[in-house]
C-alpha positions as a printed Julia matrix, in Angstrom:
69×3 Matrix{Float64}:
  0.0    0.0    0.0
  1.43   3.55  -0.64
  1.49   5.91   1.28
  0.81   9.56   1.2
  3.96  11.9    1.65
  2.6   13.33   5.06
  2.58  10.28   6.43
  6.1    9.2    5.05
  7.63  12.36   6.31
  5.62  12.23   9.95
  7.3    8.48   9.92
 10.55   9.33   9.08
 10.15  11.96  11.74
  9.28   9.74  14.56
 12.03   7.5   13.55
 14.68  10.05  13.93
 16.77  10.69  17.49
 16.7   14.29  19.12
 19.89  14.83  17.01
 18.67  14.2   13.36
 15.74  16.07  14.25
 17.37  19.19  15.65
 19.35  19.17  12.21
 16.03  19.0    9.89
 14.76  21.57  11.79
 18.16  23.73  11.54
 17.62  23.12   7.76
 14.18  23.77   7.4
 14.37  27.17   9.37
 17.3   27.83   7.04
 14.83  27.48   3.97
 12.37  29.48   5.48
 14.56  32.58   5.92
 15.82  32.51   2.23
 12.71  32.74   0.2
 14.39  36.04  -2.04
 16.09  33.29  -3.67
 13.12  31.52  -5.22
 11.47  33.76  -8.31
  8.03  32.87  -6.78
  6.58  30.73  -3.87
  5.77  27.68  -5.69
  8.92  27.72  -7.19
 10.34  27.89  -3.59
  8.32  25.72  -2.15
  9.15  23.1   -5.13
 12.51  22.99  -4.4
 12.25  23.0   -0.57
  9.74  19.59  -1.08
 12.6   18.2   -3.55
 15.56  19.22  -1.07
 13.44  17.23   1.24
 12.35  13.85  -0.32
 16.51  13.86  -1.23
 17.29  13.94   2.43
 14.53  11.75   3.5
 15.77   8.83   0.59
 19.26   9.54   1.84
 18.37   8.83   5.82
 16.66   5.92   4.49
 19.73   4.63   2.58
 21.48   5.19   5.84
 19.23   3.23   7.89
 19.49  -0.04   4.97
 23.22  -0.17   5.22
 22.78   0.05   8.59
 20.36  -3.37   9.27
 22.9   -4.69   6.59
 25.36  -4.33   8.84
């Protein structure tokens, strides 16, 4: 079953320790406070949603090689 990207992000989320999720925040604060670089919102907010399905594939590439281990 797939699931919605809410969900998959709210997962990821609770699967994270206090330090991961102190650095997505860091990251996504640092998005927020550089909007004059997108032409437009959606165009910002495009690229902000790709940034973050990139980092959320990495993590989970992390966590694979990890249980691999």
């Amino acid at each position: 079953m797939l699931q919605s990207p809410k969900l998959a992000i709210l997962q990821s989320l609770d699967a994270m320790d206090k330090v991961q999720m102190e650095e997505v925040l860091i990251y996504i604060k640092g998005l927020l406070n550089k909007p004059e670089k997108a032409s437009d919102y959606k165009t910002f907010k495009k690229e902000a949603m790709k940034e973050i399905r990139q980092a959320l594939r990495q993590e989970k590439g992390r966590k694979k090689l990890r249980l691999a281990v």
